[in-house]
N, C-alpha and C positions, 0 to 999 in steps of 0.2 A: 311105838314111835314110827311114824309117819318116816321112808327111803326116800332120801332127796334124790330131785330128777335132774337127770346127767345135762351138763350143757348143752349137749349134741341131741337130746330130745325134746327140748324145748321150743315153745311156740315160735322164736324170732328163727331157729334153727332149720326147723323144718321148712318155714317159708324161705329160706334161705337156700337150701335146698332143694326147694319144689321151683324155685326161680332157676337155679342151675341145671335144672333137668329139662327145664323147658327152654331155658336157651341152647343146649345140647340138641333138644329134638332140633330147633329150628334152623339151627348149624347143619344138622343133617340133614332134613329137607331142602335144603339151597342148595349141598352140595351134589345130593341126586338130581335135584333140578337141572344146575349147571351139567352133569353127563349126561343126561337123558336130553338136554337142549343141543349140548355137542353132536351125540350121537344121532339126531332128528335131521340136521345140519348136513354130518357131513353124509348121513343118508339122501338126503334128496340131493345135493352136491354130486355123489356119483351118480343118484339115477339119472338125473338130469344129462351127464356126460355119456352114459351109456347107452341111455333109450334113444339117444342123438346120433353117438360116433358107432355103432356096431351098423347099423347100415352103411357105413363106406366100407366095407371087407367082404362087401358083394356087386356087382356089377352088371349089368345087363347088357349083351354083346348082340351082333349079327351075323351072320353065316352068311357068307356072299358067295358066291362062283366068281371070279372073278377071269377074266378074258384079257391077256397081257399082247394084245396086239402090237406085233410089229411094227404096223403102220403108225402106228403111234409112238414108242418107246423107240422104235430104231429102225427109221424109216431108210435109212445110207447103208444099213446092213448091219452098223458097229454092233459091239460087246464088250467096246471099254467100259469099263466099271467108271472112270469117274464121270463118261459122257452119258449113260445110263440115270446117275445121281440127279442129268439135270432135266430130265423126261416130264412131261405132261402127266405124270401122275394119276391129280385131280379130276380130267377130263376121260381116266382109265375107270374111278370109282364112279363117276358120275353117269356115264355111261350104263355101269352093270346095275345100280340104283333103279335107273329110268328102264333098262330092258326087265323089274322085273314087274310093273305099273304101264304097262304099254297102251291105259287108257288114258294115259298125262298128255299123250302125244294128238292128240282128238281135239286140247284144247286150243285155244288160239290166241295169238298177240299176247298183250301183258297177264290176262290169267294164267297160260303156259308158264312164261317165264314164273311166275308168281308161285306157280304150283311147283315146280322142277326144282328153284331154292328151296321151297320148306321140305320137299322129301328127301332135295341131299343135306337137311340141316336136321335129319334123323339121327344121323349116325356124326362119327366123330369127324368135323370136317378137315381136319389138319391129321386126327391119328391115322383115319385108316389110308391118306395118300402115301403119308408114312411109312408107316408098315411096309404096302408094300414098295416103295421105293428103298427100304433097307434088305427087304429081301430080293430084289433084284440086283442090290452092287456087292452082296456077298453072293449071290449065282446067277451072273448075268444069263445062264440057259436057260431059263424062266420064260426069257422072251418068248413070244410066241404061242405059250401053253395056257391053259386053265389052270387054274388052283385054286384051292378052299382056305377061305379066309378067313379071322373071326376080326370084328372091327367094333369097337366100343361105341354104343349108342352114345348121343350128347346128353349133356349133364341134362337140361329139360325133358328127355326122352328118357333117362334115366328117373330122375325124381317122379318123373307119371309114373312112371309102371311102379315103383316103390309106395307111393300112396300120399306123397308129399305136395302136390297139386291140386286145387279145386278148380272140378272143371264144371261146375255148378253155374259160375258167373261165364257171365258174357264173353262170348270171343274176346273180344278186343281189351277185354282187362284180365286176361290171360297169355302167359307165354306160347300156349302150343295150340294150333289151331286145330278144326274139326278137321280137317284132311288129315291131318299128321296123327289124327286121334283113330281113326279109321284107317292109315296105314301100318300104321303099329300092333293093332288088333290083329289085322290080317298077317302079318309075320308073326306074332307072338304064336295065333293057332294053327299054322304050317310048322312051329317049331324054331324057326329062323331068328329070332330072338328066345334069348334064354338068361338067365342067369346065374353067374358062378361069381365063386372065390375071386376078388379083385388082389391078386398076385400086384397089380401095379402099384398100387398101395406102399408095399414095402422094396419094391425091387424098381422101381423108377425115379427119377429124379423131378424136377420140380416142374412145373410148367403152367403155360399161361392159362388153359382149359383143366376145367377142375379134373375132369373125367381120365384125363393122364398123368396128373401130377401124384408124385410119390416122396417118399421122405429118404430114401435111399443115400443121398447126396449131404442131406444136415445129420442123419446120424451117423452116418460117416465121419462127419464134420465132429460131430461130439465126443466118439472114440478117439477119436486126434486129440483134440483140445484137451481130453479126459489123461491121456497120457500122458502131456507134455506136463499137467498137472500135477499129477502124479510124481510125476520125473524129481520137479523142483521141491515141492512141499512137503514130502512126505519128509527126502531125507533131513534139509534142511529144519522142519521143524521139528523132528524127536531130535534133533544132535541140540539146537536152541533150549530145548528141553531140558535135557543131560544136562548141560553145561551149566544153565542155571539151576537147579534143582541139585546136583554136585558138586559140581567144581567153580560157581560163582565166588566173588567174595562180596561178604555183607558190606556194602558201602553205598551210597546215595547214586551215582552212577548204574548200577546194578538196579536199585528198587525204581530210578524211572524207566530204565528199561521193562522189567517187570508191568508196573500200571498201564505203559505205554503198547502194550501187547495187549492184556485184557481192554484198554479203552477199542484196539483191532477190531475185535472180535464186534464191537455193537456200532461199527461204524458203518451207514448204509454202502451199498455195493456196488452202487451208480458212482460213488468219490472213486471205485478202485479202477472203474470205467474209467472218468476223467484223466486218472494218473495215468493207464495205459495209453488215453491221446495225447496229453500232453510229452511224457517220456519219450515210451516206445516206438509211439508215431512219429510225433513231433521234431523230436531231441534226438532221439537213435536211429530214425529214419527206419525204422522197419518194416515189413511188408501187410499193407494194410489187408483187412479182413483173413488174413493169416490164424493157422489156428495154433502156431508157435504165440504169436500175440496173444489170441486170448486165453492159450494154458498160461501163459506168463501172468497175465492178469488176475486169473483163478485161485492161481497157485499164490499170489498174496490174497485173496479174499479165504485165503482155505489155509494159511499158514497159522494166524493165531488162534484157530480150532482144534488143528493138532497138535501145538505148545499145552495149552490149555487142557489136552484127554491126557499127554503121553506127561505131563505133570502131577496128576491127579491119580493116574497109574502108578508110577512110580511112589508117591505119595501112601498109596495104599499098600505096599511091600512093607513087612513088620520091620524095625529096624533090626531085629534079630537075625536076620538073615544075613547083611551086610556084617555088621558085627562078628557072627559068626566067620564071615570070613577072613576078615582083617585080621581074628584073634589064629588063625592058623597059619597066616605068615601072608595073604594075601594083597598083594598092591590097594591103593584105593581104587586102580582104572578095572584090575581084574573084579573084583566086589564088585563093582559096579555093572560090569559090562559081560562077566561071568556067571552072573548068583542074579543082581537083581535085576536088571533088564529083561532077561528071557520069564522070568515070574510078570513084570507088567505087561508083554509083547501082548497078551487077549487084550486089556485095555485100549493099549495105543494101537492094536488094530481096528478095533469098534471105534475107535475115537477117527479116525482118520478115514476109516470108510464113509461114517456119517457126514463128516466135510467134505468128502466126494461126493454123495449124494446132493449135498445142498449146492457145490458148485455146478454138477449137472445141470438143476432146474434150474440157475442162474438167467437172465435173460439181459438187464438193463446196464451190463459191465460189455456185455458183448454188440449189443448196439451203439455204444460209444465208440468202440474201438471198427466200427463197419463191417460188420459180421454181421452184414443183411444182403448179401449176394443170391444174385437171382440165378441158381447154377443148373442147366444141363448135365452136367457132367458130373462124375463122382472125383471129388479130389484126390492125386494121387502121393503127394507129398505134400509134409508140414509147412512150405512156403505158399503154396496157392491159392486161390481165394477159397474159403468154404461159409458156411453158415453152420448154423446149431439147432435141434430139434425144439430147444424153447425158443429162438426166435424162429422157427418156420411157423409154429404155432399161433407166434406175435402175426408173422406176417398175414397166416390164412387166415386169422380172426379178425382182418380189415376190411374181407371182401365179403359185398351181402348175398350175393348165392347162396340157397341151401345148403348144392354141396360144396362148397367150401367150410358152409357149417358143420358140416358132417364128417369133412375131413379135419378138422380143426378139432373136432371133439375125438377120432378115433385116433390122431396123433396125441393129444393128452391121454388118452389110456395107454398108448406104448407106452410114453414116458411113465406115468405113474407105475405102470410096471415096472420100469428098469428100476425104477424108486424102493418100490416093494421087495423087490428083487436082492437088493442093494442093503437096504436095512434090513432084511430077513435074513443076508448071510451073516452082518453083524451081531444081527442077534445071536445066531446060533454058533457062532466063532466064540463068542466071550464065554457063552455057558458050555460050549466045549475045554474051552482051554484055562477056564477058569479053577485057578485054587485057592479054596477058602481054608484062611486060619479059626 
């Protein structure tokens, strides 16, 4: 007699079967798809940043002699520093420019003049009067002497020598002309133009000419704000944590508190903007584009992130543990805040670094509140105006110069480094300090 065939081998079975194998494959192919489209993404994502922003972290400078004539800077004899501050400069740089092209002087009426602007619009027209006007009110004996100077080309004379210019078309539908194209040569092969490490980059504050603007002043800005941050939200939310997560009581009160913190969490981050104008500015009068303001701000867009880890944390603690304490004579505050607390701390530190992170890149909280200050200066306390490295970013990626492009993209690679930086410690905090049951 004929062995009857098992349900599971039969004709409707196998096709049944051979159906779920192929919707298995095709589950799989979509999900590789999907990583391989991520990874494709955020690959040209950074080349794109990088092939862009790594030339701003070189710069192309001049080696001047430069002639600090008396007759010029202090002509009455002084060596006040502040009456030095207010010296002809310009007509000191302008001068050592033209003495070192003395066939400019050959030409005549408007070609002259014509010609003398584009060779002093070689170099940095505002840094290098600067310079040295800084170096002369911190050593007014200067007057009088020679000294070597390095003075940052202009951002056009910059972008030629880098490769970002076509000088293919016509003069006149170009920035830099054939004179300025043949004076540049000729210092480049004397040596007199070179280029290095743009130090100004990270050690300068912001400024109207791309060629000297630096980030020094908003990441300043963001180490403040990063604090004050800090300051508020950490404690605040792991105690909010606690509190619900132990020592709540189950009641309706409690659980809309509860929803009312996870609804935080997906709430855009331009509303936490709003409430910082209307409150903190508005209502409390506080000091605008302050970075006590927008840590205050932060630190509510970053409070229901760390409710949310240092709950989950906790959560994850076997109850065994607490138990075990209580059953030794242990208070419930001790069990708590002796036994399982320090077991969740990896948690609720990865948890609350990662909302530091996300508040760093923050941008549209911070423009509400006027944290878009055009700063010189490096701020020296938390009430004074500053800005932030995501809006310097905002701000450099409105203007269509190159380099501003260039600084715009080598500024998103710091940050994305601090970012890295930042979730790479959490990473490796949690599986340090992690214990698995």
């Amino acid at each position: 007699m004929d062995k009857p065939i098992s349900i599971h081998a039969g004709e409707r079975a196998l096709k049944r079967l051979k159906q779920r194998r192929r919707s298995e494959a095709i589950f799989k192919g979509l999900g590789v798809a999907a990583i391989a489209f991520a990874v494709c993404a955020l690959t040209w994502l950074m080349f794109s940043i990088v092939s862009t922003g790594y030339k701003a972290f070189y710069q192309h400078t001049i080696t001047l002699q430069v002639e600090l004539s008396e007759s010029i800077l202090a002509p009455d004899g002084t060596r006040d520093p502040d009456t030095l501050r207010g010296a002809n400069y310009r007509r000191i740089m302008q001068e050592t420019i033209f003495e070192r092209f003395p066939e400019i002087n050959t030409l005549e009426g408007r070609d002259q003049r014509t010609a003398k602007r584009q060779l002093f619009d070689v170099m940095s027209t505002s840094g290098g009067p600067n310079f040295i006007r800084q170096m002369v009110y911190n050593d007014p004996s200067l007057v009088g002497q020679t000294i070597t100077v390095k003075v940052p080309t202009s951002d056009i004379i910059d972008q030629y020598l880098k490769g970002n210019l076509n000088t293919d078309v016509p003069e006149e539908q170009r920035n830099i002309t054939d004179r300025q194209i043949e004076w540049v040569k000729t210092l480049k092969q004397s040596g007199e133009i070179k280029a290095g490490f743009n130090s100004r980059l990270l050690l300068s504050t912001d400024s109207r000419d791309p060629e000297l603007a630096g980030i020094a002043s908003s990441f300043v800005g963001s180490l403040m704000t990063m604090f004050v941050t800090l300051l508020l939200a950490f404690p605040v939310g792991v105690g909010a944590a606690i509190w619900l997560d132990e020592f709540a009581p189950k009641n309706k009160f409690v659980d809309f508190v509860e929803i009312n913190i996870n609804n935080l969490a997906a709430v855009p981050s331009i509303v936490f903007g709003l409430l910082g104008l209307a409150v903190l500015l508005n209502w409390a009068g506080m000091p605008r584009s302050a970075p006590i303001v927008g840590g205050v701000v932060l630190a509510l867009l970053t409070f229901p992130t760390i409710v949310i880890a240092t709950r989950s944390s906790l959560r994850a603690v076997p109850p065994s543990i607490r138990d075990g304490a209580l059953s030794v004579g242990a208070s419930h505050v001790q069990a708590v805040f002796h036994h399982k607390l320090p077991l969740a701390a990896p948690g609720i530190m990865t948890g609350s670094i990662i909302g530091m992170a996300r508040a760093l890149g923050e941008t549209a909280p911070l423009l509400m509140i006027g944290m878009v200050a055009f700063l010189t200066q490096i701020p020296k306390d938390m009430t004074e105006p500053a800005t932030a490295l995501p809006v310097q970013v905002y701000l450099w990626a409105g203007n269509a110069e190159q380099a501003w492009t260039e600084r715009t993209s080598a500024a998103i690679m710091i940050l994305l480094l601090v970012l890295i930086i930042m979730n790479g410690f959490a990473i490796w905090l949690r599986s340090r300090l992690e214990k698995r049951w």
